[in-house]
TILUM-371067 format. One record per residue (C-alpha): x negated, y negated, z negated; residue number from 1. Coordinates in steps of 0.001 Angstrom, whole numbers. Example, Ala and Ser with C-alpha at 12.3 -4.5 7.8 and 13.67 -1.06 7.14 Angstrom:
2
       u       v       w   k
  -12300    4500   -7800   1
  -13670    1060   -7140   2
//
This chain:
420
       u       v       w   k
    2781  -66593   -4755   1
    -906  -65950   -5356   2
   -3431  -68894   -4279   3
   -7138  -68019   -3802   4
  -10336  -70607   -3141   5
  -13704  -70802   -4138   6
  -15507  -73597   -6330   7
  -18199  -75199   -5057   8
  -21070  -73070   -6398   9
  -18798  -69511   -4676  10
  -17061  -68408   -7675  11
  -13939  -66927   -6131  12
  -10736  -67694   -7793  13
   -7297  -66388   -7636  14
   -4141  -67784   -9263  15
    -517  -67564   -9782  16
    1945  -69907  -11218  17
    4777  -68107  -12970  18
    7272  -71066  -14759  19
    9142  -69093  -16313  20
    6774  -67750  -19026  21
    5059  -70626  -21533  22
    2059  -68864  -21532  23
   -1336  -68480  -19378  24
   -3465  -65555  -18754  25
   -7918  -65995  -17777  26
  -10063  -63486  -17467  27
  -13763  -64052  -15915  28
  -14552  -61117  -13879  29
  -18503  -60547  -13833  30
  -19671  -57893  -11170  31
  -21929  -55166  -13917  32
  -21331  -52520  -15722  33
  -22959  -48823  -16461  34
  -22745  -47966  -12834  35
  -24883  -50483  -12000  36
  -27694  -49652  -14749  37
  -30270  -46937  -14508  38
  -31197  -44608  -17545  39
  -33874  -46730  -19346  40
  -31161  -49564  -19874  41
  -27808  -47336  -20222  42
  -25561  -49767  -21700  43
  -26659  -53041  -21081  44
  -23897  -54228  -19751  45
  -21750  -53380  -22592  46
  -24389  -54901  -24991  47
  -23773  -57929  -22741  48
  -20148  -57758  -23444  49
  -21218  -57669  -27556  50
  -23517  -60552  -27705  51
  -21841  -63028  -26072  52
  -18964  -62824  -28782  53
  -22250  -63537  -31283  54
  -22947  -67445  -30909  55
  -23339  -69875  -28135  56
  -25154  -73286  -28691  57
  -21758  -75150  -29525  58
  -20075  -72207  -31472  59
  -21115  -69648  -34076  60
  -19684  -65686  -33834  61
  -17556  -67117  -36329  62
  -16391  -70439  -34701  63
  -15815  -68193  -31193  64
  -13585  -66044  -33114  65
  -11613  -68840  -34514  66
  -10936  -70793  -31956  67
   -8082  -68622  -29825  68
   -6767  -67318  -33781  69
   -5991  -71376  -34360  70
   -3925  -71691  -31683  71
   -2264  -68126  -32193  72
   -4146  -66681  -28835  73
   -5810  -64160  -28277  74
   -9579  -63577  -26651  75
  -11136  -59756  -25919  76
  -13382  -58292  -23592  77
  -13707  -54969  -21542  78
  -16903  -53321  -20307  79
  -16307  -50808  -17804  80
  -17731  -48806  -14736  81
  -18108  -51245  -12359  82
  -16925  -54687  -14101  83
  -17540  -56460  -17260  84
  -14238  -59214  -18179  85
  -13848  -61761  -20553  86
  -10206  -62853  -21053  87
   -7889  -64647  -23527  88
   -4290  -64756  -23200  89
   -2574  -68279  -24928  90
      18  -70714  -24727  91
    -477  -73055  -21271  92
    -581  -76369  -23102  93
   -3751  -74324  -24488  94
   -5284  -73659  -20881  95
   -8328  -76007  -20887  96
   -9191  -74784  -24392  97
   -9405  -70975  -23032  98
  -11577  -71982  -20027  99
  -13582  -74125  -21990 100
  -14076  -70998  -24485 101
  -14901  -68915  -21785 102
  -17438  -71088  -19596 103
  -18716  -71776  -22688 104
  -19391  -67843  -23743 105
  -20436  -66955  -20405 106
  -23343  -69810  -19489 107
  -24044  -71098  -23263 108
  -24691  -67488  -25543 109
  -27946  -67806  -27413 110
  -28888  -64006  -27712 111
  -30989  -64354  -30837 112
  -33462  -61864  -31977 113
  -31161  -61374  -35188 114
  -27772  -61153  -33609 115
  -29587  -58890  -31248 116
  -30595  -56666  -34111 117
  -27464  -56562  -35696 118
  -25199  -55989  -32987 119
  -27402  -52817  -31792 120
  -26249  -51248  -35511 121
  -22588  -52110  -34370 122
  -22791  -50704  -31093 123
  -24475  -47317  -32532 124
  -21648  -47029  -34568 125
  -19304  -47577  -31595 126
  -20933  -45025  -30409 127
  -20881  -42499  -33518 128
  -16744  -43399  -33579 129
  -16512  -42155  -29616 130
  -18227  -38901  -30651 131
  -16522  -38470  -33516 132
  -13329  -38994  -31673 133
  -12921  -35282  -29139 134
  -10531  -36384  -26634 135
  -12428  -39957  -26208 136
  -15498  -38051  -26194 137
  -14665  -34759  -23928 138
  -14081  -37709  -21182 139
  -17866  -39034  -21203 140
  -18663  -35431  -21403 141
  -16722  -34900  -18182 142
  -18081  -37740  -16341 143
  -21833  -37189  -17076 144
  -20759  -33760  -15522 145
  -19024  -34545  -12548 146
  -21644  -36485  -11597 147
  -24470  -35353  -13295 148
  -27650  -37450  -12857 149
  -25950  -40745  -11409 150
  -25056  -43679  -12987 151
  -21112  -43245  -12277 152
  -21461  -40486  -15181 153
  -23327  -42753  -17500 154
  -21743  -43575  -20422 155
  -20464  -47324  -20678 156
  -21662  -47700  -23959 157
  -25127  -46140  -23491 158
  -26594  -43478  -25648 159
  -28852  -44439  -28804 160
  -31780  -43168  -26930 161
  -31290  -45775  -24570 162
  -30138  -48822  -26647 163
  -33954  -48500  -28450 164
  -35425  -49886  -25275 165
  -32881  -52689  -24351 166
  -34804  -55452  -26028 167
  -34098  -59262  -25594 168
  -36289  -59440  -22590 169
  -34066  -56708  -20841 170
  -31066  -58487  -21955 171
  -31581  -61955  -20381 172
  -33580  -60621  -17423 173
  -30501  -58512  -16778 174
  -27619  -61147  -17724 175
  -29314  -63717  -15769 176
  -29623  -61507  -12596 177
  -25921  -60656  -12984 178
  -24245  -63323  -14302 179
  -24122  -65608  -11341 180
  -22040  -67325   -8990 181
  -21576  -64435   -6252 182
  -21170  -61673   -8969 183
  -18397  -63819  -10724 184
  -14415  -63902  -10534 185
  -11987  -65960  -12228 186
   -8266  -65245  -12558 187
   -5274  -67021  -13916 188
   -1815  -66730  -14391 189
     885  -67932  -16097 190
    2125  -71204  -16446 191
    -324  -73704  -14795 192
    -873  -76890  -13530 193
   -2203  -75842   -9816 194
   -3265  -79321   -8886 195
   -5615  -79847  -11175 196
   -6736  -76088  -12054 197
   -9693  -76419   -9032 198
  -11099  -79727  -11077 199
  -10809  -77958  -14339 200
  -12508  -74917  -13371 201
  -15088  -76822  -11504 202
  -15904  -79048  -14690 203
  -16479  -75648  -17271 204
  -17881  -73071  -14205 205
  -18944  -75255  -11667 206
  -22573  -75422  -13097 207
  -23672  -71391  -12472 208
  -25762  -70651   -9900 209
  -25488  -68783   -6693 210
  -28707  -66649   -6522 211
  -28234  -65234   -3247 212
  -28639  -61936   -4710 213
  -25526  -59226   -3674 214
  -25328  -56074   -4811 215
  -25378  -53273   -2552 216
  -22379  -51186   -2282 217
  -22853  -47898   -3598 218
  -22919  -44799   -1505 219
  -20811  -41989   -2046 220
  -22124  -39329   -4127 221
  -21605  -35060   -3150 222
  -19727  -33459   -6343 223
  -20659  -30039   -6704 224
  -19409  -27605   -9246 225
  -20606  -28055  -12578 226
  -19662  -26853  -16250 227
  -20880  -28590  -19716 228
  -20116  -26458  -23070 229
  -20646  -28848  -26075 230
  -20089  -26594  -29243 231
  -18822  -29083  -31871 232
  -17239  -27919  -35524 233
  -13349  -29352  -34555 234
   -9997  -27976  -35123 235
   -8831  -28377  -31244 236
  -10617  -27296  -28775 237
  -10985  -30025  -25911 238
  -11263  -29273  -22076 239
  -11094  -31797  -19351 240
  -11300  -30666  -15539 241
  -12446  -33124  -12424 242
  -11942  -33198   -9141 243
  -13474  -34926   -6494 244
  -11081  -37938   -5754 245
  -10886  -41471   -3400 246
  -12631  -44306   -3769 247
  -10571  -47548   -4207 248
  -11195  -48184    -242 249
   -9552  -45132     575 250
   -5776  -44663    1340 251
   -4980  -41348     429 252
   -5682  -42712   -3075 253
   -2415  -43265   -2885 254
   -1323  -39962   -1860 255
   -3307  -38598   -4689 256
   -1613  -41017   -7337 257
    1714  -39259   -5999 258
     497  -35524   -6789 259
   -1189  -36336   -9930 260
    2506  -38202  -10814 261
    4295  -34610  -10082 262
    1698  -32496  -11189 263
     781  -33774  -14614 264
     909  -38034  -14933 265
    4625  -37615  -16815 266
    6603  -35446  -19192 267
    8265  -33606  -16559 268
    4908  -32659  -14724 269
    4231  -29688  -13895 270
    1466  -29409  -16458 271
    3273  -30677  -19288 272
    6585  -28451  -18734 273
    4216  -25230  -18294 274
    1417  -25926  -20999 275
    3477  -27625  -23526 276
    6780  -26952  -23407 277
    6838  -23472  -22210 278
    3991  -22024  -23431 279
    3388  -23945  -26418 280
    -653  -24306  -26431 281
    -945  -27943  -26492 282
     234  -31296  -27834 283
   -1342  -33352  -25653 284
   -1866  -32291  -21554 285
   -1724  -34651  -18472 286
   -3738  -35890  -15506 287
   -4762  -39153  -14310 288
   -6748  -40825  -11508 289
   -9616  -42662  -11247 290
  -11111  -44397   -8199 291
  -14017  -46583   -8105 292
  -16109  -48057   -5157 293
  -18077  -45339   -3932 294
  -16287  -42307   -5602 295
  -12910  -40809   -7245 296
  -11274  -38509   -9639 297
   -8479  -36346  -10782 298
   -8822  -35264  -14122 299
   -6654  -33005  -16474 300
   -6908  -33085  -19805 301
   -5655  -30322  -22911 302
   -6207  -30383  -27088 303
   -6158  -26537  -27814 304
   -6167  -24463  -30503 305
   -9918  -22772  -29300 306
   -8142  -19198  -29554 307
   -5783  -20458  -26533 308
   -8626  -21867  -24266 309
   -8721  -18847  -21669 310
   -5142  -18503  -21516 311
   -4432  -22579  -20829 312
   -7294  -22194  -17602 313
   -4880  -19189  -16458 314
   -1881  -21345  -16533 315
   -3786  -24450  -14862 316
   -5283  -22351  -12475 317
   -1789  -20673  -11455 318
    -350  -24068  -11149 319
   -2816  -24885   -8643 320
   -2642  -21859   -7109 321
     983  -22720   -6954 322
     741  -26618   -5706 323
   -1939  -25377   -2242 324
     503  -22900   -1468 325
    3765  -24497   -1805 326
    2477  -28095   -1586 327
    4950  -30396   -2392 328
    8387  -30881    -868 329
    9747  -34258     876 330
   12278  -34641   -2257 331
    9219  -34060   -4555 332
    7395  -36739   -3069 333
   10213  -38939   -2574 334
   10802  -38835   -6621 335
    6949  -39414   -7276 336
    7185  -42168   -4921 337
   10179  -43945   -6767 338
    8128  -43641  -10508 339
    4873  -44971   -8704 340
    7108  -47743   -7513 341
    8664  -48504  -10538 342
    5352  -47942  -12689 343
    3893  -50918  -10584 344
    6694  -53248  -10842 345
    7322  -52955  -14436 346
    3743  -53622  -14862 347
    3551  -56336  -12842 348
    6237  -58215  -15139 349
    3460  -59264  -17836 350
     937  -61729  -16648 351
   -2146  -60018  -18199 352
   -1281  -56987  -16002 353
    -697  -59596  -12995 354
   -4087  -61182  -13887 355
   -6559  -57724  -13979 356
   -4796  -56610  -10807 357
   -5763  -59755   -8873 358
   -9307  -60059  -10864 359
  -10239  -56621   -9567 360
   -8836  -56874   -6152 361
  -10382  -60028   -5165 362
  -14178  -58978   -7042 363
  -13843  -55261   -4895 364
  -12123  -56127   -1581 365
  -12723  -60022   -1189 366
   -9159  -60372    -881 367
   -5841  -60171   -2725 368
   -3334  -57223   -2952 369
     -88  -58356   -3575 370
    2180  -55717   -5635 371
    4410  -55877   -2618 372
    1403  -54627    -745 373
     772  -51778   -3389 374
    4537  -50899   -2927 375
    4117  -50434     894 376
    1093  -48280     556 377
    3338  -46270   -2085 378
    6569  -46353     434 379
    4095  -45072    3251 380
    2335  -42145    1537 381
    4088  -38344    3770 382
    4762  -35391    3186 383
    2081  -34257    5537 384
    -797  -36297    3962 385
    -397  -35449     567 386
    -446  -31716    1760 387
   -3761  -32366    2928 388
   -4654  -34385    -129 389
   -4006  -31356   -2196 390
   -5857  -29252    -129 391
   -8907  -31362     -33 392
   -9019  -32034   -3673 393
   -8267  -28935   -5762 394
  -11671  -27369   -4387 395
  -13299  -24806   -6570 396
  -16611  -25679   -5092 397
  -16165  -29321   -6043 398
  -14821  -29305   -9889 399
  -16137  -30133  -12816 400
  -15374  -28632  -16355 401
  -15935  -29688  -19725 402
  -15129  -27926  -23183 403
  -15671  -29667  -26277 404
  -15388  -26933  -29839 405
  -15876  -23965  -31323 406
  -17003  -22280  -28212 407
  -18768  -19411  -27219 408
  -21620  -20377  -24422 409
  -20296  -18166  -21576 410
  -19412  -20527  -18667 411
  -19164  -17213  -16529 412
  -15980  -16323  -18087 413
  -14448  -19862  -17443 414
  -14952  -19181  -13862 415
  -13459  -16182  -14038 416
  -10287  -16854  -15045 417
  -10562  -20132  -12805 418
   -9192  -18545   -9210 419
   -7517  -20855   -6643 420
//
C-alpha cells in the first residue's frame, strides 16, 4: 500500500514498502522539460539533466559517478516532455546514500563555465547520434509536425541552433525558477524503513524552497493536417503517421490504448500481420500512444525499402478504412483488454516501474493511481466507446505524416493514396 505526505517545505512524496525485494527504488521528479521551454532556450531542460551529473560542491563528475558503482547501484536520469527525473536504483541498506546523492545533485551542482562548455560538445553529439539514427529521428520529425510551432513538438534535446544561446545565465535563471519545492516529487519504493523515511527526506530535501511560482497548465492545442518530407541518403525509408490523441486527464485514453493494442501495439496487430507478415515490406511496423497534459497521440511507425513507400500508405490506409467501418467487436476488445491488463501487472512487478508510475501520477494529478485503479479503467473501457474513439481519432483532417529518405518532394501523392 502506497503512503503519500508532504515535507515541510511542499515537496510531495509517495512511497511503498515492498519486503520482499532487498532493494530500494528514488527518483526526484522535477516539473520541466521541452514543453515547458520556448525556442530561444530549446533544450534547457535536458542540458539541466547533463550538468548536474558534472560536479556538485562535495563531489566531482567523477566522484558522482562512483558513488552508486561502489555499492553496485545504479544512478541515471531522463529528460522528457513534461518532466525531468533523477533516480538510482540500490540495495535498501544503501537508501540514505541514494537520497543523499540525489539532494545533493539536485540543490548542490556548481554549473561551471568549463563543464558548461564541455557538456554543450556532448550534447551536440547526442544530438548528431539521434539524426544519424532514422527511426529515433523520423519521431522528432513527427512531433515538430504534429504540432508544428508549439513547444509539445520541440525536440527534448534542443537543436544546435538553440543550444548556442543557452549560456550559464539561462541555465541557473532557469534551474532556479524550476527547481523548487512546488515543481518537485520524490518517490520510493522498495524495501524501506517508513518510520523514519519523512526525517530522512526532510534532512537531504527539506532545505529547497517553495517559490510560490506554479506553472500554468497548458491548453490544448488544434492539430491540423500536416506533412514533413526530409530527403536523407538511407537505405530504409522511414514514415511515421499521428493522430490527434487524449491527454493523460482524459478517459478514453484508455479506450485508445485498447485499439492501438489490436490495431498495431503487438505481433498479432493488425498492422504487423498485414505489413509484415503478409505483404512483406517491413521489419519493423507498430503503433503506440502518447498522452501528455494538454494533448495526445497515436502514432504508427514503418522502416521501408523507399520503392515500397506508396504501397505500405495503401495498406495502412485500407486498414483504417477497415477499423471505422467494422470497428471493433466485443471479443476484440475483450482480448485487448486482457493484454492491457496483463501488460500493467507484469510491469508493476519491478519497483522501478512501481516508482515512475507513482512519480508521474502524483507530479500530474496531485494524487496516486493505484495499478488496481489502472485495471478498472482498463476493465471499464465498451464496445461502444472505443467505436467512437476510432471514429474521432483516425481523422484525415487531423493527421500528421512524416517520411524520412530517398524521397521525391510530392506530398500530393501521399494524400492521394491516403483515403479513409
Amino acid at each position: 500500500m502506497h503512503r503519500v505526505f508532504n515535507l515541510n517545505n511542499g515537496i510531495r512524496v509517495v512511497t511503498e514498502k515492498i519486503d520482499y525485494v532487498k532493494s530500494v527504488s528514488v527518483g526526484v521528479w522535477v516539473y520541466a522539460g521541452s514543453a515547458m521551454e520556448n525556442a530561444g532556450i530549446n533544450g534547457v531542460s535536458h542540458f539541466i539533466e547533463h550538468m548536474l551529473f558534472k560536479g556538485t560542491e562535495n563531489r566531482s563528475a567523477k566522484e558522482i559517478a562512483e558513488c552508486m558503482d561502489a555499492v553496485g547501484g545504479q544512478l541515471n536520469a531522463l529528460t522528457a516532455r513534461e518532466y525531468t527525473c533523477y533516480y538510482t536504483k540500490t540495495l535498501s541498506e544503501h537508501l540514505e546514500l541514494a537520497v543523499e546523492l540525489l539532494s545533493d545533485m539536485v540543490t548542490k551542482s556548481t554549473f561551471t563555465q568549463q563543464n558548461i562548455d564541455v557538456e554543450r560538445k556532448v550534447i551536440l553529439e547526442e544530438i548528431n547520434m539521434c539524426e544519424d539514427d532514422p527511426e529515433d529521428y523520423i519521431h522528432d520529425v513527427l512531433s515538430e509536425t504534429m504540432w508544428e510551432g508549439e513547444p509539445l513538438g520541440f525536440p527534448i534535446a534542443g537543436t544546435a541552433r538553440s543550444l548556442e544561446g543557452i549560456d550559464r545565465k539561462t541555465l541557473l535563471h532557469y534551474f532556479q525558477s524550476n527547481y523548487t519545492a512546488e515543481n518537485m516529487v520524490i518517490s520510493i519504493v522498495g524495501n524501506i524503513e517508513e518510520e523514519r523515511l519523512s526525517e530522512l527526506l526532510e534532512k537531504y530535501f527539506g532545505r529547497i524552497e517553495m517559490r510560490g511560482v506554479l506553472r500554468e497548465k497548458p491548453v490544448k492545442i488544434d492539430m491540423r493536417s500536416n506533412i514533413a518530407l526530409v530527403k536523407k541518403d538511407i537505405e530504409q525509408c522511414q514514415l511515421c503517421m499521428g493522430f490527434d490523441g487524449y491527454s493523460r486527464f482524459e478517459s478514453e485514453d484508455y479506450d485508445l490504448s485498447v485499439v492501438n493494442a489490436l490495431f498495431g501495439g503487438n505481433m498479432s496487430s493488425r498492422l504487423f500481420q498485414k505489413v509484415r507478415e503478409e505483404a512483406g515490406l517491413a521489419y519493423s511496423v507498430y503503433s503506440y500512444t502518447s498522452a501528455y497534459q494538454s494533448n495526445g497521440s497515436l502514432t504508427i511507425y514503418a522502416g521501408l525499402n523507399t520503392e515500397e513507400l506508396y504501397r505500405a500508405l495503401e495498406i495502412i490506409s485500407k486498414e483504417i478504412r477497415l477499423l471505422k467501418k467494422d470497428k471493433l467487436s466485443r471479443e476484440e476488445v475483450e482480448t485487448a483488454k486482457t493484454q492491457l491488463k496483463a501488460t500493467v501487472v507484469m510491469g508493476s512487478e519491478g519497483i522501478s516501474p512501481r516508482m515512475s508510475t507513482y512519480g508521474k501520477s502524483l507530479m500530474f494529478e496531485n494524487r496516486v493511481k493505484s495499478i488496481e485503479e489502472i485495471i478498472a479503467a482498463v476493465e471499464n473501457v465498451s464496445v461502444d466507446r472505443v467505436a467512437e474513439v476510432i471514429d474521432r481519432v483516425f481523422d484525415i483532417n487531423r493527421m500528421a505524416v512524416a517520411v524520412l529518405g530517398r524521397i521525391d518532394d510530392d506530398k500530393k501523392k501521399i494524400m492521394d493514396v491516403l483515403d479513409f
